[in-house]
C-alpha positions as YAML, in Angstrom:
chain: A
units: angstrom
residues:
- id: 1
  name: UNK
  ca: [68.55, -4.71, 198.27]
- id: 2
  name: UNK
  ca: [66.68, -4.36, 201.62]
- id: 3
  name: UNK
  ca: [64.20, -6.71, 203.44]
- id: 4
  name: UNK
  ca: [62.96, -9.21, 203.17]
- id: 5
  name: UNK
  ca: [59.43, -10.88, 202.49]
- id: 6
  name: UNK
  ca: [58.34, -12.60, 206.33]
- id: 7
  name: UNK
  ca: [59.15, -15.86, 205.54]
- id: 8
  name: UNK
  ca: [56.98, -19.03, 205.93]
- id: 9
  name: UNK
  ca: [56.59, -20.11, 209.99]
- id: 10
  name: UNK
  ca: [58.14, -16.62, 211.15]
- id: 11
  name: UNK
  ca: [57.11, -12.92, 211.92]
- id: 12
  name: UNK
  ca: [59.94, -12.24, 210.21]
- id: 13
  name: UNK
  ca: [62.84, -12.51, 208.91]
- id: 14
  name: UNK
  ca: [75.18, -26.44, 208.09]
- id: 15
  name: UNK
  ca: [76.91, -27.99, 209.74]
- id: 16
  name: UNK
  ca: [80.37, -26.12, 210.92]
- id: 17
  name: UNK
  ca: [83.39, -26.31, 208.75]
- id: 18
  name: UNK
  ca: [86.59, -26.22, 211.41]
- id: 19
  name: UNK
  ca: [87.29, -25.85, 215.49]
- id: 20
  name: UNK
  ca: [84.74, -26.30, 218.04]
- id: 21
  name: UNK
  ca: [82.92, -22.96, 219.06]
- id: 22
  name: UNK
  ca: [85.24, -21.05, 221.93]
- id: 23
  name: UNK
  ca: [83.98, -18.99, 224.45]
- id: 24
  name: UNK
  ca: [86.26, -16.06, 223.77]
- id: 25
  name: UNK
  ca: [84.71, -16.61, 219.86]
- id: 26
  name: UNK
  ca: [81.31, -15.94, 221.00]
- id: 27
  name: UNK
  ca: [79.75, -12.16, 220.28]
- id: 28
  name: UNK
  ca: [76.40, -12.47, 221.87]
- id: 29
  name: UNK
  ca: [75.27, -13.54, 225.58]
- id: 30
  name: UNK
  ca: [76.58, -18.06, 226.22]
- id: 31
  name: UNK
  ca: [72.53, -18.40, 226.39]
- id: 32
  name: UNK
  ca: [71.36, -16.43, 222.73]
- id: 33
  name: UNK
  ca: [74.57, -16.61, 220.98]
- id: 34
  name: UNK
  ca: [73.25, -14.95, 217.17]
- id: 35
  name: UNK
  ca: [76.93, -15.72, 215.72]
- id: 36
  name: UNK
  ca: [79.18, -18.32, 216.20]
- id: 37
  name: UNK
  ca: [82.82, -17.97, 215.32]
- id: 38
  name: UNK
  ca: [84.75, -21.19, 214.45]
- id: 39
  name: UNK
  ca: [88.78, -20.52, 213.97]
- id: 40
  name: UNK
  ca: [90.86, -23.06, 212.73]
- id: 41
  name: UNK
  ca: [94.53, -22.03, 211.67]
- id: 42
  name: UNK
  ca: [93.59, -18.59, 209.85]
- id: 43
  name: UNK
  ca: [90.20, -19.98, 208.34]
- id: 44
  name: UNK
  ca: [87.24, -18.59, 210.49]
- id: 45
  name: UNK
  ca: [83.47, -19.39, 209.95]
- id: 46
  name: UNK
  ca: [80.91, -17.36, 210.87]
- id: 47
  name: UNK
  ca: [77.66, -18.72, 210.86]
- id: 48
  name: UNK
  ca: [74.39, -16.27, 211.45]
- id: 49
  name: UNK
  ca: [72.27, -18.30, 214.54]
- id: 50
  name: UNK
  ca: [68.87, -16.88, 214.69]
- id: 51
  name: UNK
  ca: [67.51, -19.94, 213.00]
- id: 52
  name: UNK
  ca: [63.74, -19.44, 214.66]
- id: 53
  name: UNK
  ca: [64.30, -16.20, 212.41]
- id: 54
  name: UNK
  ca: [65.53, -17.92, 209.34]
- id: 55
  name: UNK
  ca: [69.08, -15.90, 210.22]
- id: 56
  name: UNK
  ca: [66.86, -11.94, 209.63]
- id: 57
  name: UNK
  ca: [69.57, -9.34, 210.31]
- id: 58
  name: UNK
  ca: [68.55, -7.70, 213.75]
- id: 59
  name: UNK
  ca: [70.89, -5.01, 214.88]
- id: 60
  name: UNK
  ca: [72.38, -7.55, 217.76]
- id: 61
  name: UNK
  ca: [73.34, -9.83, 214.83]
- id: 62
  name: UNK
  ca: [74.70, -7.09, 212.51]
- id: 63
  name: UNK
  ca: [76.88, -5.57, 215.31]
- id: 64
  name: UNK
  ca: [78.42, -9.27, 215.81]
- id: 65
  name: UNK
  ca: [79.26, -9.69, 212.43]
- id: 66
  name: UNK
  ca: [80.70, -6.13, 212.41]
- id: 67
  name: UNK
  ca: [83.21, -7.25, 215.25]
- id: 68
  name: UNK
  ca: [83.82, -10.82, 213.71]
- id: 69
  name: UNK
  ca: [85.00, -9.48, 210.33]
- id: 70
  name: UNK
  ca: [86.77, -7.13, 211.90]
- id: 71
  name: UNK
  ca: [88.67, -9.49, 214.09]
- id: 72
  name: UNK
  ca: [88.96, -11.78, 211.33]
- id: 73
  name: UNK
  ca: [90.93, -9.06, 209.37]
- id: 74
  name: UNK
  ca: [93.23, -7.65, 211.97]
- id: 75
  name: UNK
  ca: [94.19, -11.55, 213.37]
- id: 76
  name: UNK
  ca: [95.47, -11.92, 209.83]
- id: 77
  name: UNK
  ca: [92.52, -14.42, 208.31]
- id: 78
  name: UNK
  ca: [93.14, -16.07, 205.24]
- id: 79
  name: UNK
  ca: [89.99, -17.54, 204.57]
- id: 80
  name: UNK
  ca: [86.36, -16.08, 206.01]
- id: 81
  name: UNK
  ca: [83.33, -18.33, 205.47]
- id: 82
  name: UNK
  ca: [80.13, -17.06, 206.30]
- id: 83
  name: UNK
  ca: [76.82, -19.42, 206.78]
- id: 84
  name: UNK
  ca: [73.22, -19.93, 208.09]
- id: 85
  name: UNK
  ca: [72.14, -21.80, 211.03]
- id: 86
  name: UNK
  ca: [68.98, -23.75, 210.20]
- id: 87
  name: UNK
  ca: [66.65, -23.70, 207.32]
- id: 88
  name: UNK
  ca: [68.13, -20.60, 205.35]
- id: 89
  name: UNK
  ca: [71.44, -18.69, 205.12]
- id: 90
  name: UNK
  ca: [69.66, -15.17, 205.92]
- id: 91
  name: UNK
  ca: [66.09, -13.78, 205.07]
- id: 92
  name: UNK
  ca: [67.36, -10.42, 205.33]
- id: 93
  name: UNK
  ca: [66.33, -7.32, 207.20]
- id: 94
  name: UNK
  ca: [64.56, -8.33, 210.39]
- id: 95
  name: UNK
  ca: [61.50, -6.52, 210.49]
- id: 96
  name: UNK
  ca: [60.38, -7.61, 213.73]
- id: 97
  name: UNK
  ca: [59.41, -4.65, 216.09]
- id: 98
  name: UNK
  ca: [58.96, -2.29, 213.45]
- id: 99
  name: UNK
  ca: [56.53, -0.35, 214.78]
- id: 100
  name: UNK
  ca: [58.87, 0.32, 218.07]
- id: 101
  name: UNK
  ca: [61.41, 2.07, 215.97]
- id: 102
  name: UNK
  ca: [62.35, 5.44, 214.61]
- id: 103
  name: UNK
  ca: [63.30, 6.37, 211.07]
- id: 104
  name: UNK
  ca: [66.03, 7.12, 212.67]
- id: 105
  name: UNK
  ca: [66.65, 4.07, 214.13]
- id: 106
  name: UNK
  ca: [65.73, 1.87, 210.68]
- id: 107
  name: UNK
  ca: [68.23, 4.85, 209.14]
- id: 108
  name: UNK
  ca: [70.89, 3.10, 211.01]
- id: 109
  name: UNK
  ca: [70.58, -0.38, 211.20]
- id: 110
  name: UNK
  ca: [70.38, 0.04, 207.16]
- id: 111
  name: UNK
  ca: [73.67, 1.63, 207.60]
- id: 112
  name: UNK
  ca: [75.58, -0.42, 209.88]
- id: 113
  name: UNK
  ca: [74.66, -3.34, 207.01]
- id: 114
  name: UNK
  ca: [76.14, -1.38, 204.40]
- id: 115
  name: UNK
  ca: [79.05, -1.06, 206.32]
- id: 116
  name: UNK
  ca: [79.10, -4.54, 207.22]
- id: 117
  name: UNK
  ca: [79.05, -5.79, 203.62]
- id: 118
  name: UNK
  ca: [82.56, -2.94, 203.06]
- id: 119
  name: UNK
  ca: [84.06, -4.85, 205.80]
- id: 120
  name: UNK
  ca: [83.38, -8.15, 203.53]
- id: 121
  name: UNK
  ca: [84.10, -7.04, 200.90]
- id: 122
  name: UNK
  ca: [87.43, -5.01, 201.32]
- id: 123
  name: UNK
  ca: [88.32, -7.97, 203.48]
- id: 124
  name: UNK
  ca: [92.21, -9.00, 202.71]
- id: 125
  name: UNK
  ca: [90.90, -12.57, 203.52]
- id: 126
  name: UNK
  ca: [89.12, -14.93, 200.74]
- id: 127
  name: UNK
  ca: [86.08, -14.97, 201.25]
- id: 128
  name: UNK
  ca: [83.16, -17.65, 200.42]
- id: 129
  name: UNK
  ca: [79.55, -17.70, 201.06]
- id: 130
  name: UNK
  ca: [77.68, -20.91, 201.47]
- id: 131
  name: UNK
  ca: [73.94, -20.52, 200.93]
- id: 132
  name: UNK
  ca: [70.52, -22.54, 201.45]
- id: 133
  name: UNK
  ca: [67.11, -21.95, 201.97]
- id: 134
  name: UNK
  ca: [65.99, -18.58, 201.57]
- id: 135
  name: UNK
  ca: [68.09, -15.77, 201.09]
- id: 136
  name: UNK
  ca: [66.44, -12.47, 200.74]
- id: 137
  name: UNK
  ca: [66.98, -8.67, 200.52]
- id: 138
  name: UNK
  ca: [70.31, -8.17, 202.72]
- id: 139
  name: UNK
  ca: [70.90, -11.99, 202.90]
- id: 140
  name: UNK
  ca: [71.14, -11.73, 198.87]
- id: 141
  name: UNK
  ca: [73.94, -8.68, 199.54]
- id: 142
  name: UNK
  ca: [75.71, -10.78, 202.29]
- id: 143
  name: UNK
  ca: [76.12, -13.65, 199.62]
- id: 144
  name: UNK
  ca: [76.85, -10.79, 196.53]
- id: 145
  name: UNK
  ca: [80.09, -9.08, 198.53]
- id: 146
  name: UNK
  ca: [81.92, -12.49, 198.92]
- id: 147
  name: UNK
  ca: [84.47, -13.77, 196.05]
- id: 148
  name: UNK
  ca: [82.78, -17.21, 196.15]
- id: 149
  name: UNK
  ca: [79.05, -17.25, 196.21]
- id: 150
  name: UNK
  ca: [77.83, -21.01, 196.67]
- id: 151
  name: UNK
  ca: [74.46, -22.14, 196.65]
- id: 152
  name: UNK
  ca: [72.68, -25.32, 197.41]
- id: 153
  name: UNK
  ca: [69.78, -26.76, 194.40]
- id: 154
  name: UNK
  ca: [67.33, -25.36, 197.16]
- id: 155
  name: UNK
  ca: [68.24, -22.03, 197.31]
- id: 156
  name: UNK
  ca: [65.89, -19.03, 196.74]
- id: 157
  name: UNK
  ca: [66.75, -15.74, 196.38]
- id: 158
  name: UNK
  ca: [64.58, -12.42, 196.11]
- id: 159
  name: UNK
  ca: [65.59, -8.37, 196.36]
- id: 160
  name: UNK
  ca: [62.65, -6.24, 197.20]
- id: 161
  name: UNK
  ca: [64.78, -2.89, 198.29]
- id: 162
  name: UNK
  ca: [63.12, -1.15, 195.64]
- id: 163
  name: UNK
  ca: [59.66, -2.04, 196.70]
- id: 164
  name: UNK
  ca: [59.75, 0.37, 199.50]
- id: 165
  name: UNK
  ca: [62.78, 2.93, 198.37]
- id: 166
  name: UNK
  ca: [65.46, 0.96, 199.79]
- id: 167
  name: UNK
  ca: [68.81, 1.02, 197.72]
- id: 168
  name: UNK
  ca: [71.08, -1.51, 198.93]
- id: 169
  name: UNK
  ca: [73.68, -3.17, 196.94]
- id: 170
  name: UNK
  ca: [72.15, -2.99, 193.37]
- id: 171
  name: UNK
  ca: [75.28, -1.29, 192.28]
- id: 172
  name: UNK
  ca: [77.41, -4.93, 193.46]
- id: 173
  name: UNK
  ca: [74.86, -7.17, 191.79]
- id: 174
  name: UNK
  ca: [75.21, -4.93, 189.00]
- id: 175
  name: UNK
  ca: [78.99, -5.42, 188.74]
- id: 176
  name: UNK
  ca: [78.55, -9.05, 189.01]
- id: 177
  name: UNK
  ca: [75.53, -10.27, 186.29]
- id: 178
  name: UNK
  ca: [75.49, -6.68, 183.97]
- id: 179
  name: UNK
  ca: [73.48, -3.59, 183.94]
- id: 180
  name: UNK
  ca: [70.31, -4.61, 182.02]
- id: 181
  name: UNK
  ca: [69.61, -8.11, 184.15]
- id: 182
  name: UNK
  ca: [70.41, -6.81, 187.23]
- id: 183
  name: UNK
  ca: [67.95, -3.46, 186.33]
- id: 184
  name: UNK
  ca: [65.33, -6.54, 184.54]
- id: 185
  name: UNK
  ca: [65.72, -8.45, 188.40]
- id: 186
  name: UNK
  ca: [65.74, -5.63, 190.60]
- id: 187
  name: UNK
  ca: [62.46, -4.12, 188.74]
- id: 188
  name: UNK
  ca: [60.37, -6.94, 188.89]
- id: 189
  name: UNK
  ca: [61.60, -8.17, 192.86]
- id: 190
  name: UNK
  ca: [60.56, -11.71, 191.50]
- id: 191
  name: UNK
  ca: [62.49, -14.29, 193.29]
- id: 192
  name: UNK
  ca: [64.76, -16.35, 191.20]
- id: 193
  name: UNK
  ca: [66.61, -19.93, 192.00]
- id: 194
  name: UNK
  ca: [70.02, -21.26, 192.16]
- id: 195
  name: UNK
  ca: [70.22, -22.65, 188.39]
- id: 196
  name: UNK
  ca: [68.91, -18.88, 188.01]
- id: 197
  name: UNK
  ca: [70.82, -17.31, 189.69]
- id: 198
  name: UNK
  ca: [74.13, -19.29, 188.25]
- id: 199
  name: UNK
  ca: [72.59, -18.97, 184.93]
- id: 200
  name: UNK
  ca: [73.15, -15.33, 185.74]
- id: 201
  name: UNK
  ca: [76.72, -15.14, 186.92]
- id: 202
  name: UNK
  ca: [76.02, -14.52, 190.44]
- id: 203
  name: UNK
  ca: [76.01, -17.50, 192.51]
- id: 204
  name: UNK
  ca: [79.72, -18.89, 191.20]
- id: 205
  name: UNK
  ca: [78.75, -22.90, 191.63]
- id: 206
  name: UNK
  ca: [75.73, -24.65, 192.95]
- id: 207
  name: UNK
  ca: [76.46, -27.72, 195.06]
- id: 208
  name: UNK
  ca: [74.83, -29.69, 197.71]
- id: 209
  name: UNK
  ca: [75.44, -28.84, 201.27]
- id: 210
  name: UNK
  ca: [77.83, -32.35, 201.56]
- id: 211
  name: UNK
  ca: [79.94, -31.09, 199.08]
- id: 212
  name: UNK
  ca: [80.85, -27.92, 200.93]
- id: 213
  name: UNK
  ca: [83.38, -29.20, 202.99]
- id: 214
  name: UNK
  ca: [85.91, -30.28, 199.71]
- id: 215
  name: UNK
  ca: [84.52, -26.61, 198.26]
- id: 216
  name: UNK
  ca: [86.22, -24.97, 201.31]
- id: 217
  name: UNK
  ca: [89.45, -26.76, 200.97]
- id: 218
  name: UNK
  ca: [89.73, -25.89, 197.61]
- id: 219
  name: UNK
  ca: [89.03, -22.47, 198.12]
- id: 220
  name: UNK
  ca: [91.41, -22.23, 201.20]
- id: 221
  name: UNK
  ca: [94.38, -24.10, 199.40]
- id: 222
  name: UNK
  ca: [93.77, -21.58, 196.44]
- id: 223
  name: UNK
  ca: [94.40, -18.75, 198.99]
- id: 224
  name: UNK
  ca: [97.40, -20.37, 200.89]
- id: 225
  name: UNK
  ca: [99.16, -20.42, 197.34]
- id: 226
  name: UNK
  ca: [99.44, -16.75, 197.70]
- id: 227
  name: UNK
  ca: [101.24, -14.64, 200.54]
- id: 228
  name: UNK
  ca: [99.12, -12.94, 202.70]
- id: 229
  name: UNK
  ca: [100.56, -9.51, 201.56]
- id: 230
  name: UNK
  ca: [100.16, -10.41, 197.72]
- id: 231
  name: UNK
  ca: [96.77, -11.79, 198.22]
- id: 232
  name: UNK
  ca: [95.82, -8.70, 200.35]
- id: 233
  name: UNK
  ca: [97.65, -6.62, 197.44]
- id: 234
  name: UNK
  ca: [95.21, -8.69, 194.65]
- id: 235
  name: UNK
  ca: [91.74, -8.14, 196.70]
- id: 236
  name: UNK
  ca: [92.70, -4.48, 196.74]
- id: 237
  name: UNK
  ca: [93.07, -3.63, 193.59]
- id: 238
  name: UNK
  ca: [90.79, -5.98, 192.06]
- id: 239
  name: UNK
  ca: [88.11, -5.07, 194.87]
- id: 240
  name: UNK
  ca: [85.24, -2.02, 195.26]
- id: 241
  name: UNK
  ca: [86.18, 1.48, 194.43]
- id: 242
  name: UNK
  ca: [83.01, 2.91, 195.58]
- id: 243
  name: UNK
  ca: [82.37, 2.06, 198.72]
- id: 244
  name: UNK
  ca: [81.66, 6.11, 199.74]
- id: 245
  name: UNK
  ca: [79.31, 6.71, 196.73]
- id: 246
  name: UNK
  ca: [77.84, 3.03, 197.32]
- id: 247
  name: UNK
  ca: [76.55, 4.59, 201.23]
- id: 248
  name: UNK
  ca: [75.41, 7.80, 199.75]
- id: 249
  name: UNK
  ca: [73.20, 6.48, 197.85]
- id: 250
  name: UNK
  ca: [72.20, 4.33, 200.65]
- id: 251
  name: UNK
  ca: [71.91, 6.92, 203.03]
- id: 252
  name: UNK
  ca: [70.05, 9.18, 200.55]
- id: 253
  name: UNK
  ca: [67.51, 6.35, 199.67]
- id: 254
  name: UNK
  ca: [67.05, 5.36, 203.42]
- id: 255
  name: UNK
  ca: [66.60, 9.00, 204.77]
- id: 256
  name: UNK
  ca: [63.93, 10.01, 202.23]
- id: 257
  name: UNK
  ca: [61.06, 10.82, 204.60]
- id: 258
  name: UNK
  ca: [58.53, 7.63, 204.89]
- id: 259
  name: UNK
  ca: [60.80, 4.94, 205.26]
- id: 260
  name: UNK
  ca: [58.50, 2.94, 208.06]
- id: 261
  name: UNK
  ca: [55.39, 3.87, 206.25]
- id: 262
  name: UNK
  ca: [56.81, 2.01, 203.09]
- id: 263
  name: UNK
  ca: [58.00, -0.76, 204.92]
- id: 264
  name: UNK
  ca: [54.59, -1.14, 207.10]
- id: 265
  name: UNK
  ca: [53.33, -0.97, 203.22]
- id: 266
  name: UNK
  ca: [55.32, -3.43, 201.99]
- id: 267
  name: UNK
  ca: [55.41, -6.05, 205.12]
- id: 268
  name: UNK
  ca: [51.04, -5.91, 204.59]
- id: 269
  name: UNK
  ca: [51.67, -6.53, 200.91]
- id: 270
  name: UNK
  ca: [54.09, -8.98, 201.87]
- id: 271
  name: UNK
  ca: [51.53, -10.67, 204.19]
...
């Protein structure tokens, strides 16, 4: 679904839910950490911390949450939350320093998301999403992947891929609201709201931010009722079967030549 529009007060672009924030948990520099990781007896938290940035997906922050997920899965997770730092749970692709990079380089970065939201979403653990603010482009595919897709009454959501070629995740929000909406909301790259987006059969509940903590322990006792090797078994055959075709068309979409002039285009429009 792409970028997103520069939000309000930046260029571009909760409160924790278990442990304290280790050291060893940390993937970024102790002085610019862009992810913390919060583990607390197999449920781990990951919440996006480029708040000045309304949580944009650079490539520093992608890369973390590549490794976290990861992690999370081989260490035998049974519950992965992810969440924003700040005003907003992600406003998408950071386009920040766009006119420093390559085709080639905005070829990748698109890639490493889509292979970020595979990890998610072939992830043996439950997973739940907790968003607020504004959650745009990628942000809207971060939430889409998870099993539980929560939303605060403040939440806004937009997907402008198409508006400069990008196609990213329409084939998940397809799966989850139908065809013909998701082709009516991906056309028009209006931005739509929680009750919307509920309304819709995308975001699963809408709650305020202090009921998220009871959410979670619903959500995690619902997954400790199950053995990790039956719930794994369950998320795998209930879970994507076209993760190769899904970066194809990804790939194909992203590597049409043009890519920076569209999204110059579209971050002017946008402006």
């Amino acid at each position: 679904m792409g970028a997103a529009r520069p939000p309000e007060g930046a260029h571009t672009a909760a409160e924790g839910a278990g442990a304290p924030v280790s050291a060893a948990a940390s993937h970024a520099d102790a002085d610019g950490t862009v992810l913390q990781v919060q583990r607390a007896e197999g449920v781990w938290t990951l919440t996006l911390n480029r708040p000045d940035k309304l949580n944009a997906l650079d490539a520093q922050l992608v890369d973390a949450l590549l490794q976290a997920v990861a992690s999370a899965n081989a260490q035998g997770a049974r519950l992965l939350i992810l969440r924003g730092a700040g005003k907003s749970f992600s406003a998408g692709f950071d386009l920040s320093g766009l006119q420093a990079q390559s085709e080639g380089d905005l070829l990748l970065r698109f890639v490493r998301i889509e292979m970020l939201l595979q990890a998610i979403a072939q992830s043996p653990a439950q997973t739940l999403a907790l968003a607020h603010g504004k959650v745009f482009g990628a942000g809207v595919d971060l939430l889409a992947v998870c099993r539980h897709r929560i939303a605060s009454p403040d939440t806004l959501l937009r997907m402008p891929g198409l508006q400069f070629g990008l196609v990213l995740g329409s084939r998940r929000f397809g799966a989850i609201v139908g065809a013909e909406r998701a082709r009516a909301v991906l056309e028009s790259g209006q931005g739509f709201s929680a009750g919307q987006a509920h309304a819709m059969g995308f975001v699963t509940r809408v709650a305020d931010m202090a009921a998220w903590p009871a959410i979670i322990e619903e959500v995690d006792a619902a997954a400790a009722a199950l053995e990790d090797i039956t719930r794994a078994e369950l998320y795998r055959v209930l879970g994507p079967v076209n993760a190769n075709e899904d970066l194809a068309t990804l790939t194909r979409s992203a590597a049409r030549p043009g890519l920076k002039q569209r999204l110059q285009a579209y971050l002017g429009r946008a402006r």
